[in-house]
C-alpha positions as CSV (number, residue, x, y, z in Angstrom):
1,X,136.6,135.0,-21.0
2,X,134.1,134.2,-23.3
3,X,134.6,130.1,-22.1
4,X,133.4,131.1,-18.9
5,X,130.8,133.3,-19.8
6,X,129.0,130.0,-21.5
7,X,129.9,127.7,-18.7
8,X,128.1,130.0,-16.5
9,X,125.1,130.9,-18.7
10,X,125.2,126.8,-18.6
11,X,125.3,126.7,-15.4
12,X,122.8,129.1,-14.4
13,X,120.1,127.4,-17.0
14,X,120.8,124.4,-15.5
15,X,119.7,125.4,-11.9
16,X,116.9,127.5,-13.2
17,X,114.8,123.7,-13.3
18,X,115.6,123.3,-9.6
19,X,113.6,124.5,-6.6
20,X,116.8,125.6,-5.0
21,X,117.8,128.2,-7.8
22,X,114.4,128.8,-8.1
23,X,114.1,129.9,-4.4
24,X,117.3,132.3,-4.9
25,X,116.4,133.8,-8.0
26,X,112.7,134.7,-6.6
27,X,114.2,135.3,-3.0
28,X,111.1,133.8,-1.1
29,X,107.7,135.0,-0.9
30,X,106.7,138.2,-2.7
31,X,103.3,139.7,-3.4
32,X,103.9,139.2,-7.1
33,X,104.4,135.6,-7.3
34,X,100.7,135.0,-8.7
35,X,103.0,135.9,-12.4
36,X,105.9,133.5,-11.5
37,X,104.2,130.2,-11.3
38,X,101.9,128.3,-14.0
39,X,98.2,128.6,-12.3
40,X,94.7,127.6,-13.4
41,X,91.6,130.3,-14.5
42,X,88.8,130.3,-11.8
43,X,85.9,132.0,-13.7
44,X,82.9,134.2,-12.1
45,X,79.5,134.0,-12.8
46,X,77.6,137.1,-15.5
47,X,76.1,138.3,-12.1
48,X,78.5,139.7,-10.0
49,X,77.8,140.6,-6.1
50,X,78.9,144.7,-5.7
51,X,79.6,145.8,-1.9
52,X,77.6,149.2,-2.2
53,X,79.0,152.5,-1.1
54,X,77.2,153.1,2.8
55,X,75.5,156.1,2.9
56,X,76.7,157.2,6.5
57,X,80.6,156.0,6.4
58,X,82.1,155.4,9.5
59,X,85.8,155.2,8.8
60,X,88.1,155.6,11.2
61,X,90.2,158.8,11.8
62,X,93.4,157.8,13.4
63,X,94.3,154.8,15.7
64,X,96.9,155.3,18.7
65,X,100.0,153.3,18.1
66,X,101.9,153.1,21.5
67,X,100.4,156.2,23.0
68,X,100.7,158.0,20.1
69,X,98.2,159.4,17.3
70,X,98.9,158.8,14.0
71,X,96.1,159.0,10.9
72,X,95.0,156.0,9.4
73,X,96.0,156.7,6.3
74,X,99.7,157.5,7.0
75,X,99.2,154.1,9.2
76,X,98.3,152.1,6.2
77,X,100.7,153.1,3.9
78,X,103.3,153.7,6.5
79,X,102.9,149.8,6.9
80,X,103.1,148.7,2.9
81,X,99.4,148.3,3.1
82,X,98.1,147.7,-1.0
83,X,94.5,147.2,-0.4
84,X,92.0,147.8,3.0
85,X,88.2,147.3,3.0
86,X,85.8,147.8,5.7
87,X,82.4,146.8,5.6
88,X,79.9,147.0,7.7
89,X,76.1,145.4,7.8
90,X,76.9,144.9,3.7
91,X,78.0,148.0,3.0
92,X,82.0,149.6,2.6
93,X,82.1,152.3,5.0
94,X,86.3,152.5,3.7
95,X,88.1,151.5,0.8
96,X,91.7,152.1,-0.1
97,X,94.7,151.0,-2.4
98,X,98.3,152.5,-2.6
99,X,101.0,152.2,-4.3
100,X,99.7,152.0,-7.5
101,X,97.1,148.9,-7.0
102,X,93.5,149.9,-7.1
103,X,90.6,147.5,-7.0
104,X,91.1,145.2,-10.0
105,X,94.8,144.6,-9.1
106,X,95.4,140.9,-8.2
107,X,97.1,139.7,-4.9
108,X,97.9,136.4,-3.8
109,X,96.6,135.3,-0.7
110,X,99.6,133.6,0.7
111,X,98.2,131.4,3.7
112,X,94.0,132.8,3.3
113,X,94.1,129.9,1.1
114,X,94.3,127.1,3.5
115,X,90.9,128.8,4.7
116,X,89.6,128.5,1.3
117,X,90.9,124.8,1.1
118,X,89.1,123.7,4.3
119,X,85.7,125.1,2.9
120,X,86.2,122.9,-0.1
121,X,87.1,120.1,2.3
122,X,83.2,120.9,3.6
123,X,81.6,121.3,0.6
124,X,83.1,117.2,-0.7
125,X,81.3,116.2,2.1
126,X,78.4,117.6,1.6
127,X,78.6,116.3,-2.1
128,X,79.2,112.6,-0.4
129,X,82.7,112.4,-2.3
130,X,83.9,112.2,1.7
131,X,82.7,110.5,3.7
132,X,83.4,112.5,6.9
133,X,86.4,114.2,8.7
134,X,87.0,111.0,10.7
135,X,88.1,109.2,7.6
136,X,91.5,108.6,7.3
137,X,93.9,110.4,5.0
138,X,95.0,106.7,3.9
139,X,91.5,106.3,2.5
140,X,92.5,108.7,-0.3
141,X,96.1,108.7,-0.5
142,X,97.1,104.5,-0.1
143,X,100.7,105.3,-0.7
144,X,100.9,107.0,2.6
145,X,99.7,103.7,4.4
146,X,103.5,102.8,4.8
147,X,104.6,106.0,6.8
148,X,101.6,105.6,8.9
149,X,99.4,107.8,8.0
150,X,95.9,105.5,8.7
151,X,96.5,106.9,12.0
152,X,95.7,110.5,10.9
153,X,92.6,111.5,9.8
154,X,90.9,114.7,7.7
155,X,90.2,116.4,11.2
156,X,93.6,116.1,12.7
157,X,94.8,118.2,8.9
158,X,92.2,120.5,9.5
159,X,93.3,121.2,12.7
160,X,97.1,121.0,12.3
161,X,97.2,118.2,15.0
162,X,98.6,115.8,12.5
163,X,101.9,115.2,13.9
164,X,103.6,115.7,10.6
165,X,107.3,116.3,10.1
166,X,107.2,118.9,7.9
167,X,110.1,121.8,8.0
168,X,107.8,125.3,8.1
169,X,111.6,127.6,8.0
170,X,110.9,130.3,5.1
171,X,114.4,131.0,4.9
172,X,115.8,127.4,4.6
173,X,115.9,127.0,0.7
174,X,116.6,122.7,1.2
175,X,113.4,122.7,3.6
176,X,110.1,121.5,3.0
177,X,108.2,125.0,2.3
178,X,111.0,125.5,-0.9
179,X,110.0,122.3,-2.0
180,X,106.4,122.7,-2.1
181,X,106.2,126.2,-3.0
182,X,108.9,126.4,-5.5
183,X,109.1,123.0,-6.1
184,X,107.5,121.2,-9.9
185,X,106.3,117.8,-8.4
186,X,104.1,118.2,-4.9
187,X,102.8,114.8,-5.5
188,X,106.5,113.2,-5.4
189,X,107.1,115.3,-2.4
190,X,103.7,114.2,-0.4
191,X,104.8,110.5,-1.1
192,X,107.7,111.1,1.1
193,X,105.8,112.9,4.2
194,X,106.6,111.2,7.3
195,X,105.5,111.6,10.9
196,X,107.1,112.7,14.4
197,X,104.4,112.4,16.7
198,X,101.2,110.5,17.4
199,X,98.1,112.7,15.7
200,X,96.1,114.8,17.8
201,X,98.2,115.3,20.6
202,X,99.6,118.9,19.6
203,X,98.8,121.6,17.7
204,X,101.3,122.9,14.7
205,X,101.2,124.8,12.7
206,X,102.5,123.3,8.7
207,X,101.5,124.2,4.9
208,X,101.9,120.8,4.7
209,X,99.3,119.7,6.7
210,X,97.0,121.8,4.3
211,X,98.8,120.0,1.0
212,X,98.2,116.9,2.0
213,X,94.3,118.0,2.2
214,X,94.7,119.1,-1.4
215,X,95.7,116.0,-2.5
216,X,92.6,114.7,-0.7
217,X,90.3,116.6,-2.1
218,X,91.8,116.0,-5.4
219,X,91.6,112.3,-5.3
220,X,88.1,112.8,-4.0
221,X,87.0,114.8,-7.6
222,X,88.7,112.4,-9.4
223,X,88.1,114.4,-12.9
224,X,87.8,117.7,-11.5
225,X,90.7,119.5,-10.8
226,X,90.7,121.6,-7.2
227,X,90.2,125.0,-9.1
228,X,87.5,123.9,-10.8
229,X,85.4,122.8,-7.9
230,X,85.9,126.4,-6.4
231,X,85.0,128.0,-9.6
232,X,81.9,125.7,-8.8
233,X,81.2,125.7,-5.7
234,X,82.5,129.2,-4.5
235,X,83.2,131.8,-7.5
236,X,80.1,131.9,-9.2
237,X,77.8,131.1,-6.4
238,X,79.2,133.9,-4.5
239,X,78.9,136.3,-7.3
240,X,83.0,136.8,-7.6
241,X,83.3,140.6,-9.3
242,X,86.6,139.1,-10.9
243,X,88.1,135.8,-12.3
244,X,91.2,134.5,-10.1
245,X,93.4,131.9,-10.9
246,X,95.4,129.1,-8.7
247,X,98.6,128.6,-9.1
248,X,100.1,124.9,-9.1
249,X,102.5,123.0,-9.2
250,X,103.8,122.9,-12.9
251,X,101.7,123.2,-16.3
252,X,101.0,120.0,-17.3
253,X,98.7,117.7,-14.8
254,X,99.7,120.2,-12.4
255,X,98.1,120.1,-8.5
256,X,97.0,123.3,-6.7
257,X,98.9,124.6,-4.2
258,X,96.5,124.4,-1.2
259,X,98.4,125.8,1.1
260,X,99.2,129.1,-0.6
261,X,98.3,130.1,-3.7
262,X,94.6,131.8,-4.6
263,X,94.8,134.9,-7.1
264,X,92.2,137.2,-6.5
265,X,91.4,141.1,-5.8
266,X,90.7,142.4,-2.0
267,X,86.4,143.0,-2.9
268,X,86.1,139.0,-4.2
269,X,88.4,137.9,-0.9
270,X,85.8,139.8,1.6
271,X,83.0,137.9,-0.4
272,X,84.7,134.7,1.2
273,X,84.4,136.6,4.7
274,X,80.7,137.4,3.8
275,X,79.7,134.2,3.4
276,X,81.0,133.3,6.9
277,X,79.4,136.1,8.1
278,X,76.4,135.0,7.4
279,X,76.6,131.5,8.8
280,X,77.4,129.4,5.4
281,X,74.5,131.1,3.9
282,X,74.6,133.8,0.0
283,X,71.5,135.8,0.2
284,X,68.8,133.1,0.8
285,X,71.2,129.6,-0.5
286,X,73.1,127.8,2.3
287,X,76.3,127.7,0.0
288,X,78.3,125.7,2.9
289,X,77.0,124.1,6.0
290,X,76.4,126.0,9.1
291,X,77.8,123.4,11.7
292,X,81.4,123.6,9.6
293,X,81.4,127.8,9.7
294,X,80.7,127.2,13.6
295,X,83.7,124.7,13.8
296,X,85.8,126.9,12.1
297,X,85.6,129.7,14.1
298,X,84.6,128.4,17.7
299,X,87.2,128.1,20.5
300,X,87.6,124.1,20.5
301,X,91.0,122.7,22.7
302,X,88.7,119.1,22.8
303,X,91.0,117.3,20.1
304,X,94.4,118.8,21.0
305,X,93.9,121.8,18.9
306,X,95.1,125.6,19.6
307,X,92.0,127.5,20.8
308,X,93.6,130.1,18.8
309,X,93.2,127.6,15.3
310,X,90.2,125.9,14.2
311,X,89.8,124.5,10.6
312,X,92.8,126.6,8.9
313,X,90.9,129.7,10.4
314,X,92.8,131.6,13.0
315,X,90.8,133.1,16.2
316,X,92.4,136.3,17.6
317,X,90.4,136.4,20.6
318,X,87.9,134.5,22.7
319,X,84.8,137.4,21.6
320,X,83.9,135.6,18.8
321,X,86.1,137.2,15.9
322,X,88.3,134.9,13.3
323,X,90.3,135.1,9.8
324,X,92.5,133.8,7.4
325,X,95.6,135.1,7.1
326,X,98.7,134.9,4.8
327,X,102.4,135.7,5.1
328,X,102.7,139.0,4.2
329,X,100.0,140.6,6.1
330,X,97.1,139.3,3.7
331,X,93.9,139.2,6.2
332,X,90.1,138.5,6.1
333,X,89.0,139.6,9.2
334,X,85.9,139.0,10.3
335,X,83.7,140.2,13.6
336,X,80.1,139.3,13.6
337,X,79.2,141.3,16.8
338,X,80.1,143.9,15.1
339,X,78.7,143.0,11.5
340,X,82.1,144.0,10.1
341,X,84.0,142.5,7.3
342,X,88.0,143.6,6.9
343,X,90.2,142.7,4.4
344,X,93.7,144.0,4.3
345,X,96.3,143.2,1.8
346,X,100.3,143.9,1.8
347,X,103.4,143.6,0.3
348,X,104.5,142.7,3.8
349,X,103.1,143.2,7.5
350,X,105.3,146.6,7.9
351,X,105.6,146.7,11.8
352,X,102.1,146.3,12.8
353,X,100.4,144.1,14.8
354,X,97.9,143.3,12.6
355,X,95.9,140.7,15.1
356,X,95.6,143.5,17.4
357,X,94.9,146.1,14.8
358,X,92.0,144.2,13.3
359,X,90.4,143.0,16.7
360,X,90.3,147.0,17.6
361,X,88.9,147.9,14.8
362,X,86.2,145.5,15.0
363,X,84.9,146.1,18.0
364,X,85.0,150.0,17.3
365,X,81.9,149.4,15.5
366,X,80.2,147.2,17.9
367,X,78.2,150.0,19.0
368,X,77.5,151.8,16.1
């Protein structure tokens, strides 16, 4: 008996390196993997940004689900809601956190960080270490050259138009989303990206379209890792209240996980929303350009794009409102008619329809 129970303790350690043990011993994605993977620190500035308190709150009393009444609070928690912010012309009119998390807890943002990743994508340009969003993704990563990638350029990542063949199935632990989110080696698995279709024909939706931008931009820093440049270009100049980390790919030399993986608490992620808000602009420093916020979150089918995608922001209507969004329900929603600013954050979606939730909610202070 005892032979056996080494030969499987052998066995089980052996797996534990792989991606594919890895996936079934984490059992896909869960609101506390920011303390399963090695990350890098992001660190805030001495002067933090605080939301105040508005004087006059205007939270909502109950929303109708179906026909039916039910209070927002019992809606929220009903729906494994951790952490929901509104704020309105600066100020948070609510602010809630169940289940034990309060405002300092950390959540992962899941998906929100291919948002993040496309603002970095902005702010290289702007530093002149790209050239433009025309460029082509060979221009930065010369291995791809051979799988013919000089036909796809920054834009057609940006917009998920690339034509990539890239396997998005969250249950498939052999598929390409176990292998770059679980996987130790996302350069090695880049290398072997291939593509289906001609770029900028169709829009699809792939983490891996948003990976290979991280490898872009890191090749464009050369000596400065991803995290790094949003510590510099994003966490202090936007005041963060907390430090985040990113996680990546494994400790030593590791990549960021660009498609996924930003550490942070629900005040610092509607900072990000603020700052789109307000066209690019923190207080009186344009932080990020205002022509890349308005091609992020204006309708745009010109390029083969989804007018419901624009710059890995999503658009959940034709008003004017956008966000990032994650996998388990993580959202920065944002509605500048309305001057309102949402964040919610979940250990899953629950069974709401968060795009629909969000939009309403928005507009419900349009008039106010």
């Amino acid at each position: 008996m005892k032979v056996y129970v080494f030969f499987a303790l052998v066995f089980l350690l052996t797996l534990s390196s792989c991606k594919v043990a890895r996936f079934f011993i984490f059992n896909f994605a869960d609101i506390n993997d920011h303390k399963k993977f090695p990350k890098r620190e992001i660190e805030t500035s001495e002067n933090t940004f605080v939301f105040p308190y508005a004087k006059d709150e205007k939270v909502p009393k109950d929303l109708t689900i179906k026909g039916e009444k039910i209070a927002f609070k019992t809606f929220l928690e009903e729906n494994n809601t951790v952490a929901f912010l509104i704020i309105k012309d600066d100020s948070i009119h609510y602010e809630n956190y169940f289940d034990g998390y309060e405002a300092s807890s950390i959540v992962p943002s899941f998906s929100m960080a291919k948002s993040v990743t496309s603002i970095l994508i902005d702010c290289a340009i702007d530093d002149g270490l790209i050239q433009s969003v025309d460029e082509p993704v060979t221009n930065y990563i010369p291995e791809l050259k051979e799988n013919g990638f000089d036909q796809v350029n920054i834009e057609h990542l940006l917009q998920m138009t690339s034509g990539l063949d890239y396997n998005e199935g969250y249950s498939n632990p052999f598929g390409d989303v176990a292998s770059f989110y679980y996987g130790r080696n996302l350069r090695k698995q880049l290398a072997k990206m291939k593509l289906k279709a001609d770029a900028g024909k169709d829009f699809e939706y792939l983490s891996g379209n948003t990976q290979i931008l991280g490898l872009v931009l890191e090749r464009a820093l050369k000596d400065q890792t991803v995290s790094n440049y949003l510590e510099e270009k994003l966490w202090k100049p936007l005041q963060m209240e907390y430090s985040a980390t990113w996680s990546i790919d494994k400790k030593k030399e590791g990549l960021e996980k660009t498609f996924c993986c930003i550490n942070a608490r629900a005040r610092d992620y509607a900072k990000i929303g603020r700052l789109f808000l307000n066209k690019g602009k923190w207080d009186n420093e344009q932080i990020i350009s205002e022509e890349w916020v308005e091609r992020s979150t204006k309708v745009d089918t010109s390029k083969g794009s989804a007018w419901f995608y624009q710059y890995q922001w999503w658009l959940p209507s034709k008003t004017g409102d956008f966000m990032a969004q994650g996998i388990l329900g993580q959202y920065i929603y944002v509605n500048p008619n309305s001057n309102v600013i949402i964040v919610r954050l979940g250990k899953n979606s629950g069974k709401a329809d968060w795009w629909t939730i969000l939009s309403l909610l928005g507009q419900s202070y349009e008039d106010n």
